[in-house]
C-alpha positions, -999 to +999 in steps of 0.1 A: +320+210-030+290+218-005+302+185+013+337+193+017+322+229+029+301+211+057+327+187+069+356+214+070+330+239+092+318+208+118+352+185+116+367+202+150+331+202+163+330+163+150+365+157+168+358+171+200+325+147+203+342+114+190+362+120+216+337+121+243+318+097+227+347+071+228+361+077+259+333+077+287+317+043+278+356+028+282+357+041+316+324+026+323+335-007+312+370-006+329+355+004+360+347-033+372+379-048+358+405-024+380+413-042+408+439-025+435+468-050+443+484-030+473+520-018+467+519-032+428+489-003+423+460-004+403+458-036+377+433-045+349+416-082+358+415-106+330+390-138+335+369-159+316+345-167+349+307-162+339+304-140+370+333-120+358+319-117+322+282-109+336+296-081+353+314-068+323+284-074+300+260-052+327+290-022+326+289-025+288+254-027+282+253+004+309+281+027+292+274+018+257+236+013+257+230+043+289+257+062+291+257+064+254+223+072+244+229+108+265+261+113+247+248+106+211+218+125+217+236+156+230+263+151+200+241+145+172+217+175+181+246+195+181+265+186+153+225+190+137+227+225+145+245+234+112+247+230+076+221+253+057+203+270+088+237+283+098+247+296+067+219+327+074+240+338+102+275+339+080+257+350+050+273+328+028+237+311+018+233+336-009+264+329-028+255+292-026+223+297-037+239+310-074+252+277-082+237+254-103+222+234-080+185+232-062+180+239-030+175+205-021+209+195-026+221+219-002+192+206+025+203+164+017+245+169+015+245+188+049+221+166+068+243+137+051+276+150+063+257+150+097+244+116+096+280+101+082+296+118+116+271+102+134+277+069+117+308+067+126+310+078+163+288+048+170+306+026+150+337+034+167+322+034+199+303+000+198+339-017+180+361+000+211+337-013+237+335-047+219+369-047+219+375-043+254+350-066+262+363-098+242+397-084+259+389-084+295+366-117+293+392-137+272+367-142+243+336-128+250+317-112+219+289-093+227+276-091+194+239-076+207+263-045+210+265-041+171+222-042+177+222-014+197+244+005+177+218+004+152+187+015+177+215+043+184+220+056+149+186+060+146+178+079+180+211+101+173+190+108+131+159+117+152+179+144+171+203+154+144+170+157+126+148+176+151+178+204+157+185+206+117+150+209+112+151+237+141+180+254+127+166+258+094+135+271+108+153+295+127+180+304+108+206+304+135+227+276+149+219+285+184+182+290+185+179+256+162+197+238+187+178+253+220+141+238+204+155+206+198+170+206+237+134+221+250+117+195+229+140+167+234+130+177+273+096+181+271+090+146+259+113+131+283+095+152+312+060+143+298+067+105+292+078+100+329+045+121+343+025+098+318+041+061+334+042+075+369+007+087+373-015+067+344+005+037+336+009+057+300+043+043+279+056+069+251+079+053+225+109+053+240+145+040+222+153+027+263+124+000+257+142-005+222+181-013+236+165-030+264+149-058+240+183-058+222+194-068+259+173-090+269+169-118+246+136-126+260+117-097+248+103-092+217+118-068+196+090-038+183+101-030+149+071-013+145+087+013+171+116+010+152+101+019+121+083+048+135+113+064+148+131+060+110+100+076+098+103+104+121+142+107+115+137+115+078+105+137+077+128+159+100+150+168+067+123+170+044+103+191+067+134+215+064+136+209+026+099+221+027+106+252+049+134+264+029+118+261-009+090+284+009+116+312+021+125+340+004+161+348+003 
């Protein structure tokens, strides 16, 4: 019941982000397939040359792996800022908290909804761009695409995490969602003064889609494993917070 109370509060939220989510990578890709044939107008190239192809894959990997690293993060912290920490503001946490359930449940079914909306922006996202891609290059499959999909889900579970985490701290929807942006920030800001002026490299999920890339590097799945880590002691940081809080 809590579930179907956490997807009917975020599903318009959910909507308008799969939409965004969806849509810019295509254009990314499309961009170097439109060619302009004079009076016929714009046209969408179809080849099978390997120049042709490596200048799709570079657009894909740039609006799926790039472009869509910013989206997912700015989508999953929002949809993140939700579920239990926003249910101070409408007052409604009181009334769930007299059903027979712990307050665990509450914390795991809303960070779930969260993570199954997430799920599936990325898996519609990677099979669109795929799509397009075996399309435009008359068989092409760019199957390292489904890779980074995965090094996605996770980064989009460390912010869904960090602005859940926020929001139950918090307890407002708002606030939870401004630390995980200020955060979020910080480390990016502080990562790029550490490489720039001491040679310094913070884990980083770019160094993870760019050995999905390139074949030649070595994949770190001790990174990997470090950010899956982080991604769940988000939600039982939260679960911790709100055993401890009087309401």
């Amino acid at each position: 019941m809590y579930a179907w109370k956490c997807w009917r509060d975020s599903r318009l939220r959910f909507i308008a982000y799969l939409t965004v989510v969806v849509a810019l990578p295509i254009n990314v890709v499309l961009t170097p397939a439109l060619r302009y044939q004079g009076e016929a107008g714009w046209a969408l190239l179809r080849d099978s040359s390997s120049i042709f192809a490596k200048e799709i894959t570079h657009s894909a990997f740039a609006g799926f792996a790039g472009l869509g690293l910013l989206l997912i993060a700015l989508a999953s912290m929002a949809m993140g800022a939700s579920g239990v920490g926003d249910e101070f503001k409408h007052g409604s946490l009181e009334f769930l908290l007299t059903r027979p359930r712990r307050r665990k449940h509450f914390i795991w079914v809303a960070w779930g909804i969260g993570a199954l909306q997430m799920m599936a922006m990325i898996a519609l996202s990677a099979v669109v761009v795929f799509s397009l891609v075996y399309y435009l290059t008359r068989g092409m499959a760019l199957w390292r695409l489904f890779g980074m999909a995965g090094v996605l889900l996770v980064a989009a579970l460390v912010c869904l995490g960090l602005s859940y985490f926020g929001t139950v701290w918090i307890r407002d929807a708002r606030n939870g969602l401004a630390i995980a942006v200020v955060a979020a920030l910080a480390y990016a800001i502080v990562s790029a003064l550490l490489e720039t002026k001491w040679r310094i490299q913070l884990p980083s999920f770019i160094d993870l889609l760019r050995s999905v890339a390139d074949r030649d590097r070595p994949f770190k799945f001790e990174l990997l494993a470090g950010w899956i880590a982080f991604a769940l002691a988000c939600p039982l940081l939260a679960q911790w917070v709100f055993d401890r809080r009087d309401v």
